[in-house]
TORKOL-4160 file (C-alpha; in steps of 0.2 Angstrom, whole numbers, padded with zeros to 4 digits, m for minus):
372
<pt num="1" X="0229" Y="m0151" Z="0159"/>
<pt num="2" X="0229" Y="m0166" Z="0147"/>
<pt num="3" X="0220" Y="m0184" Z="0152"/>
<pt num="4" X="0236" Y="m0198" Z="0155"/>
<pt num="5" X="0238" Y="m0209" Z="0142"/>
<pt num="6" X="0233" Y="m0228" Z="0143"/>
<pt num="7" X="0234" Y="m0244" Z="0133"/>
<pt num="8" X="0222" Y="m0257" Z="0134"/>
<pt num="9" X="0216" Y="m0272" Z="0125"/>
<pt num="10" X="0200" Y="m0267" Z="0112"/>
<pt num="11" X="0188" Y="m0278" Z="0100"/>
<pt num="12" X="0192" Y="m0283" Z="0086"/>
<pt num="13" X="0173" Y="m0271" Z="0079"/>
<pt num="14" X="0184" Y="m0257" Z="0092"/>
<pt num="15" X="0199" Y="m0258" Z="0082"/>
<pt num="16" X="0191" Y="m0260" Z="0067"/>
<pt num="17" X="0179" Y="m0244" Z="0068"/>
<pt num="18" X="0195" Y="m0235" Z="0072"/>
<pt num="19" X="0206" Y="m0238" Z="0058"/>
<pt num="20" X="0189" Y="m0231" Z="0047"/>
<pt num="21" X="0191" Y="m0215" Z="0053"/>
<pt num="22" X="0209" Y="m0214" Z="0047"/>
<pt num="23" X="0215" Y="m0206" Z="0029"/>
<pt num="24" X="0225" Y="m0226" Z="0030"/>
<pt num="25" X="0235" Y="m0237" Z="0039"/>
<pt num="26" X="0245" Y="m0251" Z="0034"/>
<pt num="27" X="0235" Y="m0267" Z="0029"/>
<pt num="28" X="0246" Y="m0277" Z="0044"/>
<pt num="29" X="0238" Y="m0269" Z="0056"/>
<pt num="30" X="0220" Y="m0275" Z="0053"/>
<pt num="31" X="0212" Y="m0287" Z="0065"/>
<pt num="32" X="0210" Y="m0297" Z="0051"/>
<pt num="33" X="0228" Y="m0298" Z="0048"/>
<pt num="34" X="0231" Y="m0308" Z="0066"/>
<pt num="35" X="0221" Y="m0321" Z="0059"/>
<pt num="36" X="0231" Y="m0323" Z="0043"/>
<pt num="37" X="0245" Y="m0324" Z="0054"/>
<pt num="38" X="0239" Y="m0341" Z="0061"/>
<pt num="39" X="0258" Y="m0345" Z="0069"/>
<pt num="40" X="0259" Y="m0329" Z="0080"/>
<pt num="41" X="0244" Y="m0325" Z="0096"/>
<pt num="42" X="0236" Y="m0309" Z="0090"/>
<pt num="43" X="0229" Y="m0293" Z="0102"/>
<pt num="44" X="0221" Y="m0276" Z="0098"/>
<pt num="45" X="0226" Y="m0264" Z="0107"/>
<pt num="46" X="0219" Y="m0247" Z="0109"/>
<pt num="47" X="0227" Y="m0231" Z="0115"/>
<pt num="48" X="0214" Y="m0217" Z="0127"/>
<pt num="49" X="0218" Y="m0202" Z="0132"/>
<pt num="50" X="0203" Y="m0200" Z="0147"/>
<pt num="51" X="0190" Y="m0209" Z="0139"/>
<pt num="52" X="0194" Y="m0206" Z="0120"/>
<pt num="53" X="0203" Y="m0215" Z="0109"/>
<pt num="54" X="0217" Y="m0207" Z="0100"/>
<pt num="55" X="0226" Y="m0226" Z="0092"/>
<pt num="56" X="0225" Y="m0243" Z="0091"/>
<pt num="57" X="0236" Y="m0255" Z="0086"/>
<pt num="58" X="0238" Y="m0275" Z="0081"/>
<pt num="59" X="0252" Y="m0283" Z="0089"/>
<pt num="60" X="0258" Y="m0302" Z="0084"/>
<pt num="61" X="0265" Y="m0311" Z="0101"/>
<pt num="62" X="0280" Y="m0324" Z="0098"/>
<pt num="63" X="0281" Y="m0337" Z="0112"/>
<pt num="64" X="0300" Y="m0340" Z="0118"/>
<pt num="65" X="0299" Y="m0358" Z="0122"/>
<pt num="66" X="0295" Y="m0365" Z="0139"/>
<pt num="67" X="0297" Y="m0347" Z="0146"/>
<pt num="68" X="0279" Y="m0340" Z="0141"/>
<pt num="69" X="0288" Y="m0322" Z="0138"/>
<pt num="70" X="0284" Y="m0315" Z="0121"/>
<pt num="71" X="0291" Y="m0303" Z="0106"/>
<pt num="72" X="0277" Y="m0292" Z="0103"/>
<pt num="73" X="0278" Y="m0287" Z="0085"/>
<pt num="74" X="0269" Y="m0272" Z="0078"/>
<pt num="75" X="0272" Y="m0274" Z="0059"/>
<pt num="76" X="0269" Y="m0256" Z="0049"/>
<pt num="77" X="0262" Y="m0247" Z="0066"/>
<pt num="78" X="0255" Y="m0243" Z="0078"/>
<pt num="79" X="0242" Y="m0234" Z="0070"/>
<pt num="80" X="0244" Y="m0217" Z="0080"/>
<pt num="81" X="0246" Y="m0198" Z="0077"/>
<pt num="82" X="0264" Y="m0199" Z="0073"/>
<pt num="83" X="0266" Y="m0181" Z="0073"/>
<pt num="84" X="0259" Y="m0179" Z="0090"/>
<pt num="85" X="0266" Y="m0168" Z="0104"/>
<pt num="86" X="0261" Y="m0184" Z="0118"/>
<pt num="87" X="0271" Y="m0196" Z="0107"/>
<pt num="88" X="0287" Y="m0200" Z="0120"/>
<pt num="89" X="0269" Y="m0205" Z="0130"/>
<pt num="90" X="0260" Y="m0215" Z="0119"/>
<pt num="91" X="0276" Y="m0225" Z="0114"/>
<pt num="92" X="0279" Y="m0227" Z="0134"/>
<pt num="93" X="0262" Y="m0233" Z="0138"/>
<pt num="94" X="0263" Y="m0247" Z="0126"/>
<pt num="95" X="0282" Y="m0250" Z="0133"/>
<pt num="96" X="0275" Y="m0251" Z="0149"/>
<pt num="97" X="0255" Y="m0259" Z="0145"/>
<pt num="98" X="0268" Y="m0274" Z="0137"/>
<pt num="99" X="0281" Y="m0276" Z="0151"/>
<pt num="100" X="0266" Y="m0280" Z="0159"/>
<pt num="101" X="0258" Y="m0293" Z="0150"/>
<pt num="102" X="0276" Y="m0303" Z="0148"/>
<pt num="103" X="0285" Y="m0297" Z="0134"/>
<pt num="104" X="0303" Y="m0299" Z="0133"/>
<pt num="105" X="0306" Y="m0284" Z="0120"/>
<pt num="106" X="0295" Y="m0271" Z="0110"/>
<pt num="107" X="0297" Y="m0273" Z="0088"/>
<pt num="108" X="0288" Y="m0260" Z="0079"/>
<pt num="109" X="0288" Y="m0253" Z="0063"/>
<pt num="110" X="0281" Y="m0235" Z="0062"/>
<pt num="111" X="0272" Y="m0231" Z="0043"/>
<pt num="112" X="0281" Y="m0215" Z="0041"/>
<pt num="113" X="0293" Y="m0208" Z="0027"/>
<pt num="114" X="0308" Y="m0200" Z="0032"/>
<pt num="115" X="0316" Y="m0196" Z="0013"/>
<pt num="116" X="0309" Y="m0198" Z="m0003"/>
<pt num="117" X="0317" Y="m0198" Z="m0020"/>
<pt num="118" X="0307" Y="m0195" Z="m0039"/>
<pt num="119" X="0309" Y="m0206" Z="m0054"/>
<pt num="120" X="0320" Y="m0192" Z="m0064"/>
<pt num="121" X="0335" Y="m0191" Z="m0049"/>
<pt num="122" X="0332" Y="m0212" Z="m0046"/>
<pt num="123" X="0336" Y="m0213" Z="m0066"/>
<pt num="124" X="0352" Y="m0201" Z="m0063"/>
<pt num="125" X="0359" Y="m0210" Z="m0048"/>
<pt num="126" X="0356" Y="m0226" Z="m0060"/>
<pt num="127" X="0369" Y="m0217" Z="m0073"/>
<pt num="128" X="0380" Y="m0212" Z="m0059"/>
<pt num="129" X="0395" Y="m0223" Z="m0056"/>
<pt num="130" X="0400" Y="m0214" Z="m0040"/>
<pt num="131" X="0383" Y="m0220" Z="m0029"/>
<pt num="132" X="0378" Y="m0236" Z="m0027"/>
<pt num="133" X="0364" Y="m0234" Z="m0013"/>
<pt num="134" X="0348" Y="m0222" Z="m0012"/>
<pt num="135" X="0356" Y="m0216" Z="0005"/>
<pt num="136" X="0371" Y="m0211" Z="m0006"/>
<pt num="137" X="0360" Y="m0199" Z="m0017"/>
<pt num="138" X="0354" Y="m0184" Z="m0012"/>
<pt num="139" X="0332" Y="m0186" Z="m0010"/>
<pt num="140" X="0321" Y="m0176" Z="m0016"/>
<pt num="141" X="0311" Y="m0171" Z="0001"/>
<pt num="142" X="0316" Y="m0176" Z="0019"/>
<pt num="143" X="0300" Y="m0178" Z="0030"/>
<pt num="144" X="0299" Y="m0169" Z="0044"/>
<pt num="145" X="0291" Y="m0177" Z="0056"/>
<pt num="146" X="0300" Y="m0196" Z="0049"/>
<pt num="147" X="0314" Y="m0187" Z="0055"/>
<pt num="148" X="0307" Y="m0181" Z="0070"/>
<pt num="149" X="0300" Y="m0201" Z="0077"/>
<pt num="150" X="0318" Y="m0208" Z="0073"/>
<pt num="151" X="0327" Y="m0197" Z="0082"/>
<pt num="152" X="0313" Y="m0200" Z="0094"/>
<pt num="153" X="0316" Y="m0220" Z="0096"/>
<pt num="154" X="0333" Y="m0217" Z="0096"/>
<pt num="155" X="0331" Y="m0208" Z="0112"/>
<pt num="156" X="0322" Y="m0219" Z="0121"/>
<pt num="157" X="0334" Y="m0233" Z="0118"/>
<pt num="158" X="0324" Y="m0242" Z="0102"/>
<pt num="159" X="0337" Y="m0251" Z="0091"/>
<pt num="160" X="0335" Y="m0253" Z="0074"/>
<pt num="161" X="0335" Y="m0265" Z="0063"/>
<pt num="162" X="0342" Y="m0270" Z="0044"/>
<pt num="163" X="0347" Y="m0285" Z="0037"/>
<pt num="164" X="0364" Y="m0282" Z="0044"/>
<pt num="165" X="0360" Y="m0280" Z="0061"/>
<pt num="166" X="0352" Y="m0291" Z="0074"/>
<pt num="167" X="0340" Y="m0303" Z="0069"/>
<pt num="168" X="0330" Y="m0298" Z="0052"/>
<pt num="169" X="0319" Y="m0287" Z="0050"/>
<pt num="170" X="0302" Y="m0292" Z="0042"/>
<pt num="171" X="0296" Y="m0275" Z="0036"/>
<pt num="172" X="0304" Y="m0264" Z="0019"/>
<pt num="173" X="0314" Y="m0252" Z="0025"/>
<pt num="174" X="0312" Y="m0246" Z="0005"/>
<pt num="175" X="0297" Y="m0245" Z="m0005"/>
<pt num="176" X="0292" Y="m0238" Z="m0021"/>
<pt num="177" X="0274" Y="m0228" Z="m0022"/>
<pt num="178" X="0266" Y="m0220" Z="m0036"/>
<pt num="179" X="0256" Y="m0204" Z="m0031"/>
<pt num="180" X="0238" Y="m0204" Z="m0035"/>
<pt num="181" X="0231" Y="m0189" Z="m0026"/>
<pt num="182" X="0225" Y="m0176" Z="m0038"/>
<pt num="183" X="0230" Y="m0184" Z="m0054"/>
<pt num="184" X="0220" Y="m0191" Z="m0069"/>
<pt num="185" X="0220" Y="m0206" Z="m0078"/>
<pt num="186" X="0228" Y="m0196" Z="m0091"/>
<pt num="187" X="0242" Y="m0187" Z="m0081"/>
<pt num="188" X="0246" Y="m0203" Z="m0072"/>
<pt num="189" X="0250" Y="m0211" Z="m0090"/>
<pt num="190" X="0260" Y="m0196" Z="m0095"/>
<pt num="191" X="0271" Y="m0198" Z="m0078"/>
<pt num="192" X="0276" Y="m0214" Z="m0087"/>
<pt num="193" X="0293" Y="m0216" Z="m0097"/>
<pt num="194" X="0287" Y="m0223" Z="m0118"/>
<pt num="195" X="0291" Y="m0238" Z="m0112"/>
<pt num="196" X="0278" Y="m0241" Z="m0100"/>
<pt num="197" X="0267" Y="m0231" Z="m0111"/>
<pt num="198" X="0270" Y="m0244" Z="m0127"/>
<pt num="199" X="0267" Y="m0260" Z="m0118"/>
<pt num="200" X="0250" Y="m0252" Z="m0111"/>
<pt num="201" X="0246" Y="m0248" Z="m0129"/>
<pt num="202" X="0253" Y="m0267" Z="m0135"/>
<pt num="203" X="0242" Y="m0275" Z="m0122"/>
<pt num="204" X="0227" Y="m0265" Z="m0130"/>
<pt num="205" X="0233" Y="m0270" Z="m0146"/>
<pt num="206" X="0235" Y="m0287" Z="m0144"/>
<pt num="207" X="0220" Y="m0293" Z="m0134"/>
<pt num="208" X="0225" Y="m0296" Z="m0118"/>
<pt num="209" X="0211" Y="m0294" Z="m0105"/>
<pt num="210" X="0213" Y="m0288" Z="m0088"/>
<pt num="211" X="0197" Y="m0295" Z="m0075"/>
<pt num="212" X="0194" Y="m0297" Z="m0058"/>
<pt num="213" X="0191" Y="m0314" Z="m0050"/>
<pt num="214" X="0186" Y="m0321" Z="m0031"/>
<pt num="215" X="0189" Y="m0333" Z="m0022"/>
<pt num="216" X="0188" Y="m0347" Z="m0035"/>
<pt num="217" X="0203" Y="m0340" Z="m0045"/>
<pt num="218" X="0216" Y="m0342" Z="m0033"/>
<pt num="219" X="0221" Y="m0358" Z="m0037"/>
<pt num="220" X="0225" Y="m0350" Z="m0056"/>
<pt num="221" X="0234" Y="m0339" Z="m0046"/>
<pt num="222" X="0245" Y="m0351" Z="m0036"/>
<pt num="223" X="0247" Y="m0361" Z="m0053"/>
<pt num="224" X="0258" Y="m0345" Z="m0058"/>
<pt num="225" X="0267" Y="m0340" Z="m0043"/>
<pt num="226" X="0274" Y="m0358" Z="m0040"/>
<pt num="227" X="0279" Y="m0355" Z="m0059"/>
<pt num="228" X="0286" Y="m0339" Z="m0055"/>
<pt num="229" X="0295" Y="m0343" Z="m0037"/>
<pt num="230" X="0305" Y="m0358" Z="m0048"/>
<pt num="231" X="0307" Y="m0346" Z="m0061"/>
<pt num="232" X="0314" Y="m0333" Z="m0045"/>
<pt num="233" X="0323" Y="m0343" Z="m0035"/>
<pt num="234" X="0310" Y="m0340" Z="m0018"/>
<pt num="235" X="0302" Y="m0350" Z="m0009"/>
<pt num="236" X="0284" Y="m0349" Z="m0011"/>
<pt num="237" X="0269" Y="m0352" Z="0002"/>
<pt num="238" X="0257" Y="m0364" Z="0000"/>
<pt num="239" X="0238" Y="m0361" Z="m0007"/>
<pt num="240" X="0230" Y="m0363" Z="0010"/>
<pt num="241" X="0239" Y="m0346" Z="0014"/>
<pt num="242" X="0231" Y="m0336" Z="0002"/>
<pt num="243" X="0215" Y="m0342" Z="0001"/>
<pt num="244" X="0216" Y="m0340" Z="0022"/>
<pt num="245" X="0219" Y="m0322" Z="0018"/>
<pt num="246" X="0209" Y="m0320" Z="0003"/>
<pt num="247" X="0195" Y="m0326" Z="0015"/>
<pt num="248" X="0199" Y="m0316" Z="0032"/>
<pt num="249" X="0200" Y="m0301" Z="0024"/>
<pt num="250" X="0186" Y="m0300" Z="0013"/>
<pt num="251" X="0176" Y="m0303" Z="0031"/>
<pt num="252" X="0184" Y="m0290" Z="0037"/>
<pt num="253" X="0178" Y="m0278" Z="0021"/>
<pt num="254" X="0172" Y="m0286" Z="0006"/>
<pt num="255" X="0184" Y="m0272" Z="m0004"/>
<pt num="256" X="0198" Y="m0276" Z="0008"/>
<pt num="257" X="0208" Y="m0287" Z="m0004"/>
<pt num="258" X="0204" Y="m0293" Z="m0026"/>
<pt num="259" X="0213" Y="m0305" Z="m0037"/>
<pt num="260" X="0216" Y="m0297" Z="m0055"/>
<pt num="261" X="0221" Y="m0310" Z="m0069"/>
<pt num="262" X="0226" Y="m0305" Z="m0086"/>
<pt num="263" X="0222" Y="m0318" Z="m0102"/>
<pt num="264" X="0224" Y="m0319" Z="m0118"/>
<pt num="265" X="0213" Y="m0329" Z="m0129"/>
<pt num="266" X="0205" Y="m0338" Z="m0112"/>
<pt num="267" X="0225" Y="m0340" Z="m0106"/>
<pt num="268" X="0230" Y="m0334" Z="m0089"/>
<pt num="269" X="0248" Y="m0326" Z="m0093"/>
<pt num="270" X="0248" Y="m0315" Z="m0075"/>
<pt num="271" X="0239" Y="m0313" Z="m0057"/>
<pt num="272" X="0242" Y="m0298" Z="m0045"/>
<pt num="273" X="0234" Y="m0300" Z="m0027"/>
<pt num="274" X="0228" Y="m0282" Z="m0022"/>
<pt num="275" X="0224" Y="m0275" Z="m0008"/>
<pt num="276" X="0218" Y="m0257" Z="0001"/>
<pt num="277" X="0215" Y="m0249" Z="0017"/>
<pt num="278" X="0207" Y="m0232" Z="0016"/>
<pt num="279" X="0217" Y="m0219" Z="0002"/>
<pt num="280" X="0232" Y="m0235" Z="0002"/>
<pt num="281" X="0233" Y="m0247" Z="m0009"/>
<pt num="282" X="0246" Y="m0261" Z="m0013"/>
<pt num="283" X="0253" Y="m0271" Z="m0024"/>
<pt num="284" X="0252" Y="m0286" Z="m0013"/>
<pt num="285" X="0259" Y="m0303" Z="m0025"/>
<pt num="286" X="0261" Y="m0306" Z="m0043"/>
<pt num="287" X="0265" Y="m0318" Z="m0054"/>
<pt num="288" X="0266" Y="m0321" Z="m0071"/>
<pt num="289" X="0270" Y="m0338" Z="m0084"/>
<pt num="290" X="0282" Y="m0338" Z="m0095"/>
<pt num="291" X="0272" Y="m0342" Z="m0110"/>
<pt num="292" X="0269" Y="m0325" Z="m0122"/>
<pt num="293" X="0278" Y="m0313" Z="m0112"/>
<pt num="294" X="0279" Y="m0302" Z="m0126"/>
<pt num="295" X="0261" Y="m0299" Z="m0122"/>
<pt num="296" X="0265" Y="m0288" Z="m0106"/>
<pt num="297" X="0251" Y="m0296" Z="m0097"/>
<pt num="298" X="0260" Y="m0292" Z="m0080"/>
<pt num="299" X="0259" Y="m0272" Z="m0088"/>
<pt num="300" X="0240" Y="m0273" Z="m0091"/>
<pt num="301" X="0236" Y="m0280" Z="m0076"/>
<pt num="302" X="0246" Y="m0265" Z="m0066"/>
<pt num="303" X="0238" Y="m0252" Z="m0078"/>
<pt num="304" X="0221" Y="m0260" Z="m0075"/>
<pt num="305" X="0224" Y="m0261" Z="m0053"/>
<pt num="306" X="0233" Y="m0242" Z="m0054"/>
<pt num="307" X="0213" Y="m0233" Z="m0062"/>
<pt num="308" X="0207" Y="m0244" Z="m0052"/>
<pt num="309" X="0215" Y="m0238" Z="m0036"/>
<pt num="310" X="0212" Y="m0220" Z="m0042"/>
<pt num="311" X="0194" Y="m0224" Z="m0047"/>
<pt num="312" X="0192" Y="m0230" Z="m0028"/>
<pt num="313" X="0199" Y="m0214" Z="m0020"/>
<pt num="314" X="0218" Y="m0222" Z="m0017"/>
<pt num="315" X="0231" Y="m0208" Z="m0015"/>
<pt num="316" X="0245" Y="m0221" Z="m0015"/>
<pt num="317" X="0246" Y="m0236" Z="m0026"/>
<pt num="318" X="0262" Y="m0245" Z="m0016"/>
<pt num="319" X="0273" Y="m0258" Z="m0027"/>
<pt num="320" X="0280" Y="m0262" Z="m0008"/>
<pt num="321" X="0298" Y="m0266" Z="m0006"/>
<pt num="322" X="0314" Y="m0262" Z="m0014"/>
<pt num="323" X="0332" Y="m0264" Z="m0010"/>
<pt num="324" X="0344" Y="m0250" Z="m0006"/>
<pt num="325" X="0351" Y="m0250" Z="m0022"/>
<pt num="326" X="0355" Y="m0241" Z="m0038"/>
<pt num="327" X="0370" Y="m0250" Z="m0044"/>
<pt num="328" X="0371" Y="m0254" Z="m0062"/>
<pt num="329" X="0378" Y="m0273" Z="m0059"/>
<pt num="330" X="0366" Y="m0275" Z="m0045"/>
<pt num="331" X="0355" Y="m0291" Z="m0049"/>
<pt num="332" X="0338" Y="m0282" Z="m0045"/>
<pt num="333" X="0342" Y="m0267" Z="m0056"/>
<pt num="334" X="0327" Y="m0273" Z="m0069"/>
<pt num="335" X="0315" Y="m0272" Z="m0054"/>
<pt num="336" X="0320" Y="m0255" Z="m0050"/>
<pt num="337" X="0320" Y="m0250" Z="m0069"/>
<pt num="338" X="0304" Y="m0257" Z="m0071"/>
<pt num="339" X="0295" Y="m0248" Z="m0057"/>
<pt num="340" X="0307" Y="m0233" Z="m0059"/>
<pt num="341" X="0295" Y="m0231" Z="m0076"/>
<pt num="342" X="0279" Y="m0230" Z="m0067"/>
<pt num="343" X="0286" Y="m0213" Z="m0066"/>
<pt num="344" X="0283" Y="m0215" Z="m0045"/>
<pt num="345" X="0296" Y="m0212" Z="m0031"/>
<pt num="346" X="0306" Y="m0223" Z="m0021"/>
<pt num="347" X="0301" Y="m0220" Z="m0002"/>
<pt num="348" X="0313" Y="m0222" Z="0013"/>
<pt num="349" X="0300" Y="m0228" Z="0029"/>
<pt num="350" X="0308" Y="m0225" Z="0048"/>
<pt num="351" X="0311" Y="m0244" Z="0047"/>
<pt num="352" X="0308" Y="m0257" Z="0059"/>
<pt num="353" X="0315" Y="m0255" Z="0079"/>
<pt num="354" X="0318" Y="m0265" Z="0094"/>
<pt num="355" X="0317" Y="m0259" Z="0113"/>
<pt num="356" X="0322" Y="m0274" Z="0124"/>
<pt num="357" X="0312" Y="m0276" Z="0139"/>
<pt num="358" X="0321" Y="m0289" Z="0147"/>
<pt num="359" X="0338" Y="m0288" Z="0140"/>
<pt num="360" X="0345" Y="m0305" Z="0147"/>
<pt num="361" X="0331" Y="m0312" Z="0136"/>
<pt num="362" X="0333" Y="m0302" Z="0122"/>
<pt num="363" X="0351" Y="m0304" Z="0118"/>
<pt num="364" X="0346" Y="m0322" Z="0120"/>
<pt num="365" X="0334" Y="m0322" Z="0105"/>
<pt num="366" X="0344" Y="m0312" Z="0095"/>
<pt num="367" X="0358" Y="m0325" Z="0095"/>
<pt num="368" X="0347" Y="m0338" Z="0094"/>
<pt num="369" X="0340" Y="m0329" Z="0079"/>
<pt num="370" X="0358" Y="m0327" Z="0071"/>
<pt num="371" X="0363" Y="m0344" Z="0071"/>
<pt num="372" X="0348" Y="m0351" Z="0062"/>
């Protein structure tokens, strides 16, 4: 007969230890990223079956006012065997290990693909008047065991979320990855359309230089994302962010997290912050100037992170989100073109859910939540 399953609070060095023997998991769910999070309360959590440890989890707490009683928010986790027999009991014992402490409902966004669709039928769906939606195409694979933990929340009574429903989820729902495992430096560059194959060549051609900084070259960096979020139209954070990250992170595991800048004739024309966990890594920020953009800075500096990544073991280099969207006349098209060239896929995640624990308290919020 099996141990029970528990959840209890673990170390931060606990946590830590156990996300190293994992393939990956999702950068969010590091200890060190509840101390980027500075406006959230921050735990680890650990999952034991008997004395053993089979998970563990970060989970940011968000005070309701006056009341004490908090959202617990498990962005991109937890960081257990998804596939597991025990996983109605693992995802109870957190429900109930969290009732417990005073939270009001349960926010989590499992790291699983349920459907994932390859460059050649994104590029046809492109073409094709008659869809307008990735979930309008037919995919390429449907994940089993994706499929299996949806149909799982659903039956415990999780919600889940999109832009359209409740309050907003913070998670992609739809991201875009290149495989890495088992490929050269040479395959990878012949998975990608001429395109992208003639502005790699044209960065070589021209001079531009791809290096990594520290520390000291996020100020350069912020220089070109404020240029790029007026340029966008987004609101941008402020330096203190990043260099709060740069530097939590790179306590955490000194190749946790680089900044790659591309110049051109001692010019900065394009930064990319990067970061990995185990075989993921991920395209984290960029930002580029306007100045000699027929340069391709932003090209070289991808080329240069994606041997990277492979050099470092990566079996994922992750371009994070995308919309659900393949329409010719949408606005972020270009985006999808771009990475569409990379020759990787477009990759459907379970997407973030919600399991009220208190539902007086939860409908509450997520009023509150839709009237800001």
């Amino acid at each position: 007969m099996s141990a029970p399953i528990t959840v209890r609070e673990i170390t931060a060095d606990e946590h830590l230890a156990w996300l190293r023997t994992q393939p990956s998991a999702s950068f969010l769910q590091t200890p060190a990223w509840g101390d980027v999070k500075t406006d959230w309360r921050h735990e680890s959590l650990g999952w034991f079956e008997g004395d053993t440890m089979v998970g563990a989890a970060l989970v940011l707490h968000r005070s309701l006012p006056k009341l004490g009683r908090t959202l617990a928010y498990l962005p991109e986790g937890p960081c257990i065997d998804w596939a597991s027999p025990r996983l109605v009991e693992l995802l109870r014992a957190l429900r109930d290990h969290l009732k417990a402490e005073g939270a009001f409902a349960l926010r989590l966004g499992p790291p699983v693909p349920t459907h994932r669709w390859h460059a050649a039928t994104i590029k046809a769906a492109i073409s094709d008047p008659a869809t307008a939606r990735y979930d309008q195409a037919p995919p390429d694979v449907v994940e089993p065991v994706g499929t299996t933990v949806v149909e799982t929340l659903r039956r415990l009574g999780f919600k889940h979320l999109s832009a359209d429903d409740g309050f907003l989820a913070g998670q992609p729902e739809y991201v875009f990855q290149i495989p890495l495992e088992g490929r050269s430096e040479t395959e990878l560059l012949a998975g990608m359309n001429q395109l992208w194959r003639r502005n790699i060549k044209k960065t070589q051609k021209n001079g531009v230089i791809v290096r990594t900084g520290d520390a000291t070259d996020l100020g350069t960096f912020h220089r070109l994302y404020l240029e790029t979020a007026e340029r966008d139209r987004f609101t941008p954070r402020g330096l203190e962010y990043f260099e709060r990250m740069y530097r939590v992170m790179s306590a955490e595991d000194p190749d946790r997290i680089r900044v790659y800048l591309a110049e051109h004739e001692g010019e900065v024309l394009a930064a990319t912050i990067f970061i990995r966990v185990g075989r993921h890594a991920w395209y984290s920020y960029g930002a580029s100037t306007a100045a000699k953009r027929d340069l391709q800075a932003s090209t070289a500096v991808q080329w240069q992170i994606m041997r990277d990544a492979l050099d470092a073991g990566a079996a994922v280099y992750d371009l994070r989100g995308i919309t659900n969207t393949v329409a010719e006349d949408n606005p972020h098209i270009g985006l999808i073109r771009f990475k569409v060239g990379t020759g990787g896929e477009a990759v459907r995640l379970a997407g973030e859910w919600d399991l009220p624990l208190n539902r007086l308290l939860y409908t509450a919020f997520d009023l509150y939540m839709k009237r800001r």
